[in-house]
C-alpha positions as CSV (number, residue, x, y, z in Angstrom):
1,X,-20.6,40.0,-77.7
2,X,-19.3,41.0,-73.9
3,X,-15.6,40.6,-73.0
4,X,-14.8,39.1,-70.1
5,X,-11.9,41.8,-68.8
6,X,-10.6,39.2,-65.6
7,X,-9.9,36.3,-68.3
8,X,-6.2,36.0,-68.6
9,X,-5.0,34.1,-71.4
10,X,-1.5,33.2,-69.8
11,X,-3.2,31.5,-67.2
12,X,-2.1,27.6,-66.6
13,X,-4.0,25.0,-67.6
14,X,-5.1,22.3,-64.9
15,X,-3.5,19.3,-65.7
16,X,-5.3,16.3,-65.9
17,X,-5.1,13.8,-63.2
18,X,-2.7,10.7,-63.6
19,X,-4.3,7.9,-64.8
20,X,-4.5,4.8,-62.1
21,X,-3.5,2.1,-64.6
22,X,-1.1,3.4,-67.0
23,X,-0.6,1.6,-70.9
24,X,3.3,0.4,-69.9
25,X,4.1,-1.8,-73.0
26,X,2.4,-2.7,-76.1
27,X,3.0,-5.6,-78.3
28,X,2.1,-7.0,-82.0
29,X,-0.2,-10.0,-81.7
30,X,0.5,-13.4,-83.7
31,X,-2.5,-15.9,-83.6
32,X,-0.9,-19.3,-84.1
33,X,-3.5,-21.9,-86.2
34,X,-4.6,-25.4,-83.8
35,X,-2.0,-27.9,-84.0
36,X,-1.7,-30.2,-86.9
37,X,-3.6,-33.6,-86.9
38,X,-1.6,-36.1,-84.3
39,X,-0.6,-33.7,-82.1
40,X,-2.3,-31.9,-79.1
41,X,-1.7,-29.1,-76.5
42,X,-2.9,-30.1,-73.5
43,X,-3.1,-27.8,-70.4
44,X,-2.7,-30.1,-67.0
45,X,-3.6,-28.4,-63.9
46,X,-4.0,-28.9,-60.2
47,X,-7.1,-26.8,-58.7
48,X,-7.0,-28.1,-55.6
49,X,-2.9,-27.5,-55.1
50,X,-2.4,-24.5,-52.8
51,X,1.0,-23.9,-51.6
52,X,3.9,-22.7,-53.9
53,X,6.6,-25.4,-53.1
54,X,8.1,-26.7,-55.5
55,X,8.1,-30.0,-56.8
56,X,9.8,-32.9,-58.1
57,X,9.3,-33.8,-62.0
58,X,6.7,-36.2,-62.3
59,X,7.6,-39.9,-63.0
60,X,5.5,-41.2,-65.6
61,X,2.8,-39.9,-67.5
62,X,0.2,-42.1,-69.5
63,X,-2.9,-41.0,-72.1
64,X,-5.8,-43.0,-72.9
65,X,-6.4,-40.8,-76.0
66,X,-9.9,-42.6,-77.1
67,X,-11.2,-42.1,-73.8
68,X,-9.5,-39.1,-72.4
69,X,-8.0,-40.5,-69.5
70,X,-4.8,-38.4,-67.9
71,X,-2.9,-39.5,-64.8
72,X,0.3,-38.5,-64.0
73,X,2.7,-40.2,-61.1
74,X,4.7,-37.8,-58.5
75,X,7.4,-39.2,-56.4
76,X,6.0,-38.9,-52.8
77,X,9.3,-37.9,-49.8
78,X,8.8,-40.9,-47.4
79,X,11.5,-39.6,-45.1
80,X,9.7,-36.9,-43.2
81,X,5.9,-36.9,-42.0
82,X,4.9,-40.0,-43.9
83,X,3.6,-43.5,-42.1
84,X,5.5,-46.5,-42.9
85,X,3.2,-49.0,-41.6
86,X,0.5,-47.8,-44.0
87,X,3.1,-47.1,-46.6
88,X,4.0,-50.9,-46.4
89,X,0.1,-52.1,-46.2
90,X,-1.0,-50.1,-49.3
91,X,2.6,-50.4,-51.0
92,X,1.9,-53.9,-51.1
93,X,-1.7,-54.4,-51.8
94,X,-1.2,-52.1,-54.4
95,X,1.7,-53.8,-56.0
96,X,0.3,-57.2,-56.1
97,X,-2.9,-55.8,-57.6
98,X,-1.0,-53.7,-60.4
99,X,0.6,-57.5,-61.4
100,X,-2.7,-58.9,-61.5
101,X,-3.8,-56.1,-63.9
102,X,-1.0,-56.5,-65.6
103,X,-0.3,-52.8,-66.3
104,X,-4.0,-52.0,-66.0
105,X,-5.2,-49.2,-63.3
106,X,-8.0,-48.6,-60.9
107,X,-11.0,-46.0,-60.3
108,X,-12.6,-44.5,-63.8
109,X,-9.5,-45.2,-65.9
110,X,-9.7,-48.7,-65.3
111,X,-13.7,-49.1,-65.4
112,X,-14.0,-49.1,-61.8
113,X,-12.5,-53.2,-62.4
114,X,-15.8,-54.2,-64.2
115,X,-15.5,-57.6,-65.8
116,X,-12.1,-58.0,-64.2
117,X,-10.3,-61.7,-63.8
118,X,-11.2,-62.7,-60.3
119,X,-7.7,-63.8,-58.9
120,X,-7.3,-67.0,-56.7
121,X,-8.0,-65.5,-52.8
122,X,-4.7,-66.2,-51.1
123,X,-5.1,-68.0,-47.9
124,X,-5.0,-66.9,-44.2
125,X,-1.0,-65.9,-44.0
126,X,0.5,-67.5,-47.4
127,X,2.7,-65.0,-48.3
128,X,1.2,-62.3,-45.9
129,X,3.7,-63.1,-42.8
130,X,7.0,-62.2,-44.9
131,X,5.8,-59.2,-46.1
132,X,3.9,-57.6,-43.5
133,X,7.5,-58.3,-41.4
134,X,9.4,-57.0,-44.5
135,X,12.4,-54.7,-43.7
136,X,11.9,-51.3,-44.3
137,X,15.1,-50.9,-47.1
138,X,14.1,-54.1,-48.3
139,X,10.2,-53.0,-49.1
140,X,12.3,-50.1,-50.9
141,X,13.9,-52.3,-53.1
142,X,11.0,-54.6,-53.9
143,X,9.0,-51.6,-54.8
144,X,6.6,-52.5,-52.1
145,X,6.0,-49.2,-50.9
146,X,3.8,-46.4,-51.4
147,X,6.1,-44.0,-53.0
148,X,4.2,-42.2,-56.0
149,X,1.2,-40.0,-55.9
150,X,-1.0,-39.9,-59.1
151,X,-3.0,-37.4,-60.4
152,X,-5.8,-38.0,-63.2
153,X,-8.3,-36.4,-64.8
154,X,-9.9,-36.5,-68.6
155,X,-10.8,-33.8,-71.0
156,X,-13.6,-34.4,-73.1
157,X,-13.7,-35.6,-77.0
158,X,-15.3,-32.6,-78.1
159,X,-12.9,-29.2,-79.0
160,X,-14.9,-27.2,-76.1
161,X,-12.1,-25.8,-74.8
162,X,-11.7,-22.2,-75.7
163,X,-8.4,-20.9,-74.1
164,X,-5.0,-20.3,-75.9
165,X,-1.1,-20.3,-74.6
166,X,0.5,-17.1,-75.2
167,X,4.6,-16.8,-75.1
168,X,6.1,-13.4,-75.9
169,X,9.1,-13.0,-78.2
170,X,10.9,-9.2,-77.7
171,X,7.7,-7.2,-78.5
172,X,5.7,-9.9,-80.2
173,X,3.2,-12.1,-79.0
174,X,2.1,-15.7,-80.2
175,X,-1.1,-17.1,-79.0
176,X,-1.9,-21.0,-79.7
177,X,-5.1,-22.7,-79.0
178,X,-5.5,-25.1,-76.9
179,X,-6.3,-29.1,-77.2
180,X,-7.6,-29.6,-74.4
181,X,-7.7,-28.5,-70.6
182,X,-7.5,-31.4,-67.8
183,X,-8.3,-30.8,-64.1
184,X,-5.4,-33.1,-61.9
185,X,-7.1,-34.4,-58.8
186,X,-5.2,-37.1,-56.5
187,X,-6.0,-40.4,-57.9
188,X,-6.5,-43.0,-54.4
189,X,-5.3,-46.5,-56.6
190,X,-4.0,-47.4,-52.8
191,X,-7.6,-47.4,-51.5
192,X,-9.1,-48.8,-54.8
193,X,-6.4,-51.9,-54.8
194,X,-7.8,-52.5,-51.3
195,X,-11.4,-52.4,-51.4
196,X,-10.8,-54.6,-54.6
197,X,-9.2,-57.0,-52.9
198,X,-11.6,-56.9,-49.8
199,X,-14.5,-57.6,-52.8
200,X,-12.2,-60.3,-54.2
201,X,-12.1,-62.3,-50.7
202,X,-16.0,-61.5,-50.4
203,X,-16.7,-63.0,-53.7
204,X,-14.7,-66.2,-53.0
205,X,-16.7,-66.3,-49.3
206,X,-19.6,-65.8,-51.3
207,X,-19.1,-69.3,-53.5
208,X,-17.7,-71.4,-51.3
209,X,-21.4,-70.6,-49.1
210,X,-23.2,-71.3,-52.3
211,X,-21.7,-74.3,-53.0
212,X,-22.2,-75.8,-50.0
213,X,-25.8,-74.6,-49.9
214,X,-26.2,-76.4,-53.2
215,X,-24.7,-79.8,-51.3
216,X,-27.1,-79.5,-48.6
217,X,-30.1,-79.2,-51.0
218,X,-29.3,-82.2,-52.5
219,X,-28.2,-83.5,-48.9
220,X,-32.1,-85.2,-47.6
221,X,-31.2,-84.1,-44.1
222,X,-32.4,-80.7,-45.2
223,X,-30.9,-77.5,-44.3
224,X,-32.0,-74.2,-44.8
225,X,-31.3,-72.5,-48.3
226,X,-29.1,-69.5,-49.2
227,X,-30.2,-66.2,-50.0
228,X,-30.3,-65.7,-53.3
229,X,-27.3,-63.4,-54.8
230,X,-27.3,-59.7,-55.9
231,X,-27.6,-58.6,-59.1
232,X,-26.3,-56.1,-60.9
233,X,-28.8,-53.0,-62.4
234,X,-27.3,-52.1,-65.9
235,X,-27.9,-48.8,-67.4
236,X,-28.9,-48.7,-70.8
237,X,-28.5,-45.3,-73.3
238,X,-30.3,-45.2,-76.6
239,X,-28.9,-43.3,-79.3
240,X,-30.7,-42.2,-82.3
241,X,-27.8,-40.6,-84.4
242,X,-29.0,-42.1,-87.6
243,X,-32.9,-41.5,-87.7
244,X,-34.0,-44.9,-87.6
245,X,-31.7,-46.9,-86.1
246,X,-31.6,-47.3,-82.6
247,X,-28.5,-48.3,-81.1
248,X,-28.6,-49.6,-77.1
249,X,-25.1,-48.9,-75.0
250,X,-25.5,-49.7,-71.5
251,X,-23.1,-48.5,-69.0
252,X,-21.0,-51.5,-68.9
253,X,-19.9,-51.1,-72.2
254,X,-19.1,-48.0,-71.7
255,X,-16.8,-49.0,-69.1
256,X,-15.4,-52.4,-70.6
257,X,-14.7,-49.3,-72.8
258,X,-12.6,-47.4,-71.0
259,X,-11.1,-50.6,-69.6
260,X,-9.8,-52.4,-72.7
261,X,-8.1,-49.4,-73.6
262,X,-4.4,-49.5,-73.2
263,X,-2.4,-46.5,-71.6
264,X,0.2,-45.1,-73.5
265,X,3.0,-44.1,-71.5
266,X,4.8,-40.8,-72.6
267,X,8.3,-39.6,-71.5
268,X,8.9,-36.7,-69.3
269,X,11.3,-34.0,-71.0
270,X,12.6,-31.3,-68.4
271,X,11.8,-27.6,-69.7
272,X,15.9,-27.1,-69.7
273,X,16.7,-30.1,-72.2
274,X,17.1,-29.2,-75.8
275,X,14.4,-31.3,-76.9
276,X,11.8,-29.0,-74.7
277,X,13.3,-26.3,-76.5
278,X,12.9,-27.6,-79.9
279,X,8.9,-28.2,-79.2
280,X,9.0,-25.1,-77.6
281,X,10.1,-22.8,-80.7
282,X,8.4,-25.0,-83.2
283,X,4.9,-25.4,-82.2
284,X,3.9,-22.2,-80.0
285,X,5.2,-19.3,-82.2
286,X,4.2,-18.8,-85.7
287,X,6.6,-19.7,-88.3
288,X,6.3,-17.4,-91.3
289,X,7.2,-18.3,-94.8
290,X,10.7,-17.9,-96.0
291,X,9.7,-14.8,-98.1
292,X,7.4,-13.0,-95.7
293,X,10.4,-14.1,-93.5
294,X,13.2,-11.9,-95.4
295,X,10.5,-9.5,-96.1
296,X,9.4,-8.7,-92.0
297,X,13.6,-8.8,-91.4
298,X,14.3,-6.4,-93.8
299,X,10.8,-4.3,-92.2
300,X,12.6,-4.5,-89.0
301,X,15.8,-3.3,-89.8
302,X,14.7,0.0,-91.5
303,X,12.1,0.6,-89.0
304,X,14.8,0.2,-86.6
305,X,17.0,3.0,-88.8
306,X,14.3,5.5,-88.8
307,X,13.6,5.1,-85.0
308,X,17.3,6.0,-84.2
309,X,17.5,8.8,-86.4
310,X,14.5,10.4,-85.3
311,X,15.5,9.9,-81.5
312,X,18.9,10.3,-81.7
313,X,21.9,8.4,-80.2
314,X,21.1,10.2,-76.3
315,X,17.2,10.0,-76.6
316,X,16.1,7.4,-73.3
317,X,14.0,4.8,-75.4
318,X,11.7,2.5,-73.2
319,X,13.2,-1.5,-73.8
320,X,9.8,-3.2,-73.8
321,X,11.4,-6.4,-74.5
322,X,13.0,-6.2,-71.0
323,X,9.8,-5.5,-69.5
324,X,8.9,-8.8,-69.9
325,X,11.0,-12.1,-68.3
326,X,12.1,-14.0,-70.9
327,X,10.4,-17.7,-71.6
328,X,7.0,-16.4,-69.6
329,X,3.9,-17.6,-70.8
330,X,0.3,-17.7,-69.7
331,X,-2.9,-19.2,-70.2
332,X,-5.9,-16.7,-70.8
333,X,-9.8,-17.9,-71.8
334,X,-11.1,-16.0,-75.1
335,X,-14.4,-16.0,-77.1
């Protein structure tokens, strides 16, 4: 065996170079079990929301649970960069067709107005004039302007959704699957009330010239016919769930469906109220059992005893509760 004479044995070693993304806390991770049956955690979000102003709570927010439906109603600022005139004009339209609905709503939520109550056409200025004239502050008061934004989506009826909220707790951390995940996107009921009612009027236009074609058939003068009227092309699915039996759902089922449905209108609890706080604490951390309870406390306090003595009273110890803000929570996809 040779000898190297030239190798020292004093001689430093290289240190290794510092790693780019350093471990900087570590935590002890709690997996929460689904909420119990009758209550859901749903995830709203806004894709299509940029900036990072802030804004107002939201007004209202109603649930069709049968058929998924979300919407959720902001308060729009209509003292800077908004259009009265059109606030007035769809403010109105909008109101009047919310009171023929009685409650109901427009687009997908409210089956695109399939099978809805025709409502008696008003005629040429009865009732128009005064409003369209209406004084600003008084169009306030009325509620006959365009002052909420609503956002609505759906999540489906299926558990597809495979993300959990986690909150941290000093150095532990509680994930909790989630219900379900709805998309917000803005919600035009303003545009919907309006072509509604344009298709209302045409739909009155539209008898009044068939009846009087009708009269002039039967008139021997003669007179040239109408055309005859539109019909609708339903959509039929066929599903064969049980083997044998065939079951036919056409597309306006589906959307009397979704129509019939009633919202259910849920109350909007600020993150700061004690009731938030309640919910909070009792359904995204895991409770323990009163024994394991005592058990993990009493765990805790003589780990804690060992840690001191080992370190001693002037030994710097890295706080990796304080690491982290406190109340922070995010939203993270897992498989």
């Amino acid at each position: 065996m040779d000898i190297d004479p030239d190798l020292r044995f004093d001689a430093p070693v290289p240190e290794s170079p510092p790693d780019d993304d350093p471990i900087t806390a570590s935590y002890n991770v709690f997996l929460n079990p689904s909420l119990p049956q009758g209550r859901r955690l749903i995830v709203l979000q806004q894709p299509n929301r940029t900036d990072n102003t802030p804004r107002p709570p939201p007004t209202e927010l109603r649930l069709k649970s049968h058929s998924g439906m979300v919407e959720v109603d902001l308060p729009l600022d209509n003292t800077e960069a908004y259009d009265r005139d059109k606030g007035l004009r769809w403010g109105r339209i909008l109101q009047s067709s919310m009171a023929a609905k009685n409650g109901g709503s427009h687009g997908l939520a409210g089956g695109f107005g399939f099978g809805a109550v025709q409502q008696r056409s008003k005629k040429k200025g009865e009732g128009d004039d005064m409003d369209e004239y209406m004084d600003w502050n008084e169009a306030v008061r009325q509620d006959k302007v365009l002052k909420t934004q609503t956002l609505g989506g759906q999540y489906p009826d299926t558990d597809e959704v495979q993300c959990m909220v986690g909150v941290f707790q000093g150095k532990n951390l509680h994930l909790t699957p989630v219900s379900s995940l709805v998309h917000l996107r803005p919600q035009l009921h303003h545009l919907d009330a309006t072509t509604q009612q344009e298709r209302n009027a045409s739909s009155s236009s539209s008898s009044s010239a068939a009846a009087a074609a009708s009269t002039s058939k039967d008139n021997p003068s003669g007179g040239t016919g109408a055309a005859p009227a539109a019909r609708a092309i339903h959509m039929t699915i066929k599903n064969t769930a049980d083997g044998d039996t065939v079951t036919t759902e056409t597309m306006a089922d589906r959307l009397r469906y979704v129509q019939t449905e009633t919202w259910r209108k849920m109350r909007y609890t600020d993150e700061n109220e004690e009731a938030a706080w309640e919910v909070y604490n009792e359904s995204l951390f895991l409770q323990p059992k009163a024994g394991a309870s005592a058990a993990a406390m009493a765990m805790d306090v003589d780990d804690d005893k060992k840690d001191k003595d080992s370190k001693g009273e002037g030994a710097a110890e890295t706080d990796l509760e304080g690491l982290v803000p406190r109340g922070s929570a995010f939203v993270a996809e897992w498989l």
